[in-house]
C-alpha positions as CSV (number, residue, x, y, z in Angstrom):
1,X,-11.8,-6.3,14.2
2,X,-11.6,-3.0,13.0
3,X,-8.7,-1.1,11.2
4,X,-7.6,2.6,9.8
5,X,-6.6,2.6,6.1
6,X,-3.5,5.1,4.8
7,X,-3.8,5.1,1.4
8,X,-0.6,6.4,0.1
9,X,-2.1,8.9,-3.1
10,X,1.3,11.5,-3.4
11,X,2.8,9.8,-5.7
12,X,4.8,11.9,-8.5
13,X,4.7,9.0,-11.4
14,X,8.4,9.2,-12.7
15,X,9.1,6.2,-14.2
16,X,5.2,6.1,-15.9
17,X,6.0,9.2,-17.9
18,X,3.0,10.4,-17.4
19,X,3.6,14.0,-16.2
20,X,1.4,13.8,-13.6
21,X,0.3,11.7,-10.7
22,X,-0.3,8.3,-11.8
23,X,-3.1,7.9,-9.3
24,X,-5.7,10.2,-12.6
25,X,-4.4,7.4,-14.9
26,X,-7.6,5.7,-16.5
27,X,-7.8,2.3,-16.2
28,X,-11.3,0.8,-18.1
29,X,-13.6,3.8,-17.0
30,X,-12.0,4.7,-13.8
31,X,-8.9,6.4,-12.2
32,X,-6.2,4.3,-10.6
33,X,-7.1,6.0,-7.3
34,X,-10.8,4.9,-7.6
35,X,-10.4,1.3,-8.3
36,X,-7.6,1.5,-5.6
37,X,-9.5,3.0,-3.0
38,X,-13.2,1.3,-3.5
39,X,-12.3,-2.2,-1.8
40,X,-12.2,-0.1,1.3
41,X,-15.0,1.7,1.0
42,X,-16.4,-1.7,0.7
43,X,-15.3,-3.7,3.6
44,X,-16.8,-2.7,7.3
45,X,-14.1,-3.7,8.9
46,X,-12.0,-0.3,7.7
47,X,-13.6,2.2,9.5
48,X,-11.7,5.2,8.7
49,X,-9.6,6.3,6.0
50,X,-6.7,8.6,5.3
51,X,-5.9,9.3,1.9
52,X,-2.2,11.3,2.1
53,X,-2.0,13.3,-1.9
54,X,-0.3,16.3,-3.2
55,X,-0.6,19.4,-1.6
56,X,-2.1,20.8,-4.8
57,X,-3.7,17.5,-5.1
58,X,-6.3,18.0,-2.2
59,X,-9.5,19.8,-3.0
60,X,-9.2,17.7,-6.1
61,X,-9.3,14.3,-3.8
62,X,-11.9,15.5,-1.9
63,X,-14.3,16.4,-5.1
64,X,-13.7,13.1,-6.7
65,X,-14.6,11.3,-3.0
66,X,-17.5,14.0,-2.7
67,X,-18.7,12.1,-6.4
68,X,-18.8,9.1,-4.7
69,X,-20.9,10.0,-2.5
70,X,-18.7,8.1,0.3
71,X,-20.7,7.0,4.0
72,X,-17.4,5.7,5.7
73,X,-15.0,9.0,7.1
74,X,-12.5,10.1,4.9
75,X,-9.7,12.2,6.0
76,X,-7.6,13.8,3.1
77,X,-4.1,15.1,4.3
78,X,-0.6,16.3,2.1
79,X,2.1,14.1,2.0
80,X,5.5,14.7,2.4
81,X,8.6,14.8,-0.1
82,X,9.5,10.7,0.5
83,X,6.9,7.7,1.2
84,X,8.2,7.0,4.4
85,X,7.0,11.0,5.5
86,X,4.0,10.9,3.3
87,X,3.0,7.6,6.0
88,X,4.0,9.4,8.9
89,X,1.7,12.4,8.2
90,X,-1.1,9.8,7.8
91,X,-0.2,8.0,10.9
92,X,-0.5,11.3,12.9
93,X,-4.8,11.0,12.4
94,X,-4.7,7.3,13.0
95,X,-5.3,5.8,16.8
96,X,-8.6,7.6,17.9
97,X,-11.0,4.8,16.3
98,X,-9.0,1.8,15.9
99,X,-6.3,-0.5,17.7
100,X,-4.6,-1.3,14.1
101,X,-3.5,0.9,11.2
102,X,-3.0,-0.9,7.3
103,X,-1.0,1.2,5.1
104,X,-1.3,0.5,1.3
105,X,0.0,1.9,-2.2
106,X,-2.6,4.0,-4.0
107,X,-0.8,2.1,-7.3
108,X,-2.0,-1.1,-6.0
109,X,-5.5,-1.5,-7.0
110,X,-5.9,-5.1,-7.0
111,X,-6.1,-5.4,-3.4
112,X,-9.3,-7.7,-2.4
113,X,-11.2,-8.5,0.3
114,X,-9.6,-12.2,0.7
115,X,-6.1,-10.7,1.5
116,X,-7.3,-8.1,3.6
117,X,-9.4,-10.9,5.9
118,X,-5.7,-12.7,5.4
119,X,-3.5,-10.0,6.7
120,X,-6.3,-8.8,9.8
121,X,-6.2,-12.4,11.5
122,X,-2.6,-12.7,11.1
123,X,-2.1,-9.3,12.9
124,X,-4.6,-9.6,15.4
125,X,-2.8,-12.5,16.9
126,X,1.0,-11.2,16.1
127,X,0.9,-7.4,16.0
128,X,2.9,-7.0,12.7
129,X,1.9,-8.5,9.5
130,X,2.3,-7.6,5.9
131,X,1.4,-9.5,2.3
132,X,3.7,-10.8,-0.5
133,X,4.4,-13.7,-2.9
134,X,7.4,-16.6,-3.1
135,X,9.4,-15.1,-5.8
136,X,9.7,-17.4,-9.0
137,X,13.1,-16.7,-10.6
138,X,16.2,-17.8,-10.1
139,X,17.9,-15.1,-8.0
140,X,21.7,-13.4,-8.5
141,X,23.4,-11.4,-6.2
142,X,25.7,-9.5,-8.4
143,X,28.3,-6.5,-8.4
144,X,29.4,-4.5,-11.0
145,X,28.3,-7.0,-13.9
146,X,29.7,-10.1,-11.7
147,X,27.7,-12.9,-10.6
148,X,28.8,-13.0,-6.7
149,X,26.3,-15.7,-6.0
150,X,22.9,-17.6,-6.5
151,X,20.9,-17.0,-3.7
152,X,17.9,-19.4,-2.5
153,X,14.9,-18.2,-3.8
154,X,12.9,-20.3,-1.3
155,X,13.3,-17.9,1.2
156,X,12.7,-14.6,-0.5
157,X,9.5,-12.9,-1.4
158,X,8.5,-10.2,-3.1
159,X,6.9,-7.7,-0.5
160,X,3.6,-5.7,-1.3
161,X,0.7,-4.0,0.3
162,X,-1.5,-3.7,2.5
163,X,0.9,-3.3,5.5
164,X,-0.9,-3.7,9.1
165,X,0.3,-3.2,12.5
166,X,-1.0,-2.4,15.8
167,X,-1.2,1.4,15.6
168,X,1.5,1.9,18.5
169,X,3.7,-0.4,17.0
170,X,3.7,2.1,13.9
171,X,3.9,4.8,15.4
172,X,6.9,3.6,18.0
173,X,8.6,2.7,14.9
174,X,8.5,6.1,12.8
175,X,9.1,8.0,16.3
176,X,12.7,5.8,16.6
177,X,13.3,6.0,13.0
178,X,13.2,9.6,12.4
179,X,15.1,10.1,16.1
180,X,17.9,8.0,13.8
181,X,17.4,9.9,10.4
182,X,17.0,6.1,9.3
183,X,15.2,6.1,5.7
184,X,13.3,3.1,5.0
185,X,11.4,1.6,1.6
186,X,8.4,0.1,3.7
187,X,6.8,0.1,6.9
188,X,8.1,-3.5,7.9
189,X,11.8,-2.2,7.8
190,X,11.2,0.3,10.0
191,X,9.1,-2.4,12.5
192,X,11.7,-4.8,12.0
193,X,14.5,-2.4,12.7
194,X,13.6,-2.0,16.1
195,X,13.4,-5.3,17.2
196,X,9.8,-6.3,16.1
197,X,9.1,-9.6,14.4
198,X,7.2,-9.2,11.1
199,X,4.5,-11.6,9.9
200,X,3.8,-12.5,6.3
201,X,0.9,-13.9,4.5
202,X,0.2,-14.7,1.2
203,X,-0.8,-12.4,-1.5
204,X,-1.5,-12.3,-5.0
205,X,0.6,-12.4,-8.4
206,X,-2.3,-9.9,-9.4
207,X,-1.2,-7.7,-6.8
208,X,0.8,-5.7,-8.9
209,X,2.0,-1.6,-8.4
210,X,1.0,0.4,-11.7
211,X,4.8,1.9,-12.1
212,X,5.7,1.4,-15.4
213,X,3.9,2.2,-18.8
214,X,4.7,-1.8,-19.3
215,X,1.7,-2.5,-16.4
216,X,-1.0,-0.6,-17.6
217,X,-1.4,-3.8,-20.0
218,X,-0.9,-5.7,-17.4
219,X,-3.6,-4.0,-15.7
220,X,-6.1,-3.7,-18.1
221,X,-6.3,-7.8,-18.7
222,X,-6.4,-8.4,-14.9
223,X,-9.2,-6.0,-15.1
224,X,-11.2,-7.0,-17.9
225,X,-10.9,-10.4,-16.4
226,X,-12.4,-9.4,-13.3
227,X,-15.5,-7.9,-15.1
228,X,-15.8,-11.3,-17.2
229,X,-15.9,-13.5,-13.7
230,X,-18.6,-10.9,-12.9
231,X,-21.3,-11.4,-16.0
């Protein structure tokens, strides 16, 4: 089954402090973006990908891809001023090669080839699937420093990408949402908004976003374990 990647590359970095995009952040030898992006590159079953960056951010994308000497097409397009935009503009060059679309975080890159397998034969049979973990602690609902309640953790999860759907599910979805000036902070909302049932499959603990300075730790000892289960 083949798929069309969004990988989401816009981002501004805020909260990393970096003053720039956190995507040119070095992480043992290589850019976020490039560890990110190379699982992809990897797996036949993506057969096209659209990487949505900055508008000043493009010929810069496509220079680093051109070093990379990349055989699988690669579409490079600017993103827009919220994620939800940024995906919409990527959506618009998805649906000529495949029957499913995965969206995924440029700030993700320990996405592997296991949860990708995971996440396609979910969707294939379903239509809407995404990836996240059981969360582990104990979980508060409160307002304005007040406990309200203790919620059941066994039902929550904490949601992460990749994100697939069948490519007209996506797309009905943004169409409705942006007819409703309805905002949403992932694709799934905007699926399950309109009536949709979303799937989820496991992911991985090590499927962290690079958001924080506190991370890069983080995610420099996932990688150097990675390179030790290699040797």
């Amino acid at each position: 089954m083949k798929y069309e990647l969004i990988l989401l590359a816009a981002g501004q970095g805020k909260r990393m402090q970096l003053g720039q995009n956190k995507m040119w952040l070095e992480l043992s030898g290589n850019v976020l973006f490039i560890h990110t992006i190379r699982t992809f590159l990897e797996d036949a079953a993506c057969c096209r990908i659209v990487v949505v960056a900055q508008e000043d951010e493009l010929d810069y994308v496509r220079d680093m891809l051109a070093e990379l000497h990349v055989q699988k097409e690669v579409l490079i397009v600017a993103g827009g001023s919220e994620r939800q935009y940024s995906v919409a503009k990527g959506l618009a060059a998805c649906g000529q090669k495949a029957d499913f679309v995965m969206v995924h975080d440029g700030a993700r890159p320990f996405v592997d080839q296991v949860m990708i397998d995971r996440l396609l034969a979910d969707v294939a049979v379903h239509g809407a699937t995404i990836c996240g973990v059981p969360v582990k602690d104990t979980m508060k609902r409160v307002r304005d420093g007040v406990i309200e309640e203790t919620i059941d953790r066994s039902v929550l999860w904490q949601v992460q990408t990749p994100q697939v759907f069948r490519t007209e599910i996506l797309q009905r979805a943004h169409e409705i949402a942006k007819q409703a000036k309805f905002l949403g902070t992932d694709e799934a909302s905007l699926v399950e908004r309109m009536g949709v049932a979303v799937h989820m499959v496991e992911g991985s603990y090590n499927n962290i976003k690079v958001t924080t300075p506190e991370d890069i730790a983080f995610a420099e000892a996932i990688l150097q374990e990675k390179w030790r289960n290699r040797v």
